[in-house]
Phi, psi and omega in degrees: 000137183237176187282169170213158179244120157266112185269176123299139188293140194249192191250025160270355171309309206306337164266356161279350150299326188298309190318280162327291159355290183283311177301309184288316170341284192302303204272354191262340213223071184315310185302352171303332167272002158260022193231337202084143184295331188281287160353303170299273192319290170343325168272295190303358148284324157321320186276315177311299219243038154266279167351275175327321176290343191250148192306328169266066149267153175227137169200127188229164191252138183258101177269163172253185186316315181293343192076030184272152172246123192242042161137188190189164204214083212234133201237160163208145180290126177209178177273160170285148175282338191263320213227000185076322180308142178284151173207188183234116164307103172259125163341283200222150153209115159244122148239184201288165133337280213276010155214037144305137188083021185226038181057355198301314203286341172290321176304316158274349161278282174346322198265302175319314202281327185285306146327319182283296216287287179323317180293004194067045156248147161235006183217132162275142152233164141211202190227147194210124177314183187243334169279329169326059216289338195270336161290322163315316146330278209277340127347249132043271194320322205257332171141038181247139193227133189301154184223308132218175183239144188273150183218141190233141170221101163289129210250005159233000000 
């Protein structure tokens, strides 16, 4: 296991964020394989560089000794659509493969939670497939409790 840092994100991140994007999309969204591989990626750039673009997004990165960046954590601040309350949404949280299971993604939720707190936030949300089981764990783990769940019943 080697150490780690959590920085701030610089714009030489931006394409491994995007990277990561498009990889949780795709394992996130079935229906995006009903769109085409040209399509697809076309929205989900879309969506990746909607996101990206706006100036209160927070996103800080876990580097390792080498300065590799081996996961991230991208939050973007909002009201809840149903209650209004301000929270921080997260976007996205990834680590690499090959440093999964070493605490970094627990570390960045921390680190997200300790910043939020400071910020007058009291609430993380995010949104995590129902197959996912090792982020639903580490969710779990950290206090995060299902609040609801979306359901699609497709009719064609």
């Amino acid at each position: 296991m080697c150490a780690w840092n959590i920085d701030e994100v610089t714009p030489r991140d931006r394409p491994m964020l995007r990277d990561a994007f498009h990889r949780v999309a795709d394992a996130s969204y079935a229906d995006l394989a009903s769109l085409g591989r040209v399509s697809r990626r076309e929205r989900l750039d879309e969506l990746f560089d909607h996101h990206y673009r706006r100036q209160d997004k927070i996103i800080w990165v876990a580097r390792d000794s080498a300065c590799h960046t081996i996961g991230h954590i991208w939050l973007q601040p909002t009201l809840h659509g149903v209650t209004h309350k301000p929270d921080w949404l997260i976007i996205n949280l990834d680590v690499a493969s090959t440093h999964q299971r070493q605490g970094i993604g627990r570390s960045l939720l921390e680190h997200a939670a300790s910043r939020a707190r400071a910020a007058g936030i009291d609430r993380l949300r995010l949104f995590v497939a129902p197959w996912n089981h090792a982020a639903l764990s580490l969710y779990e783990q950290q206090g995060f409790r299902a609040q609801t769940h979306e359901m699609t019943w497709h009719l064609l």
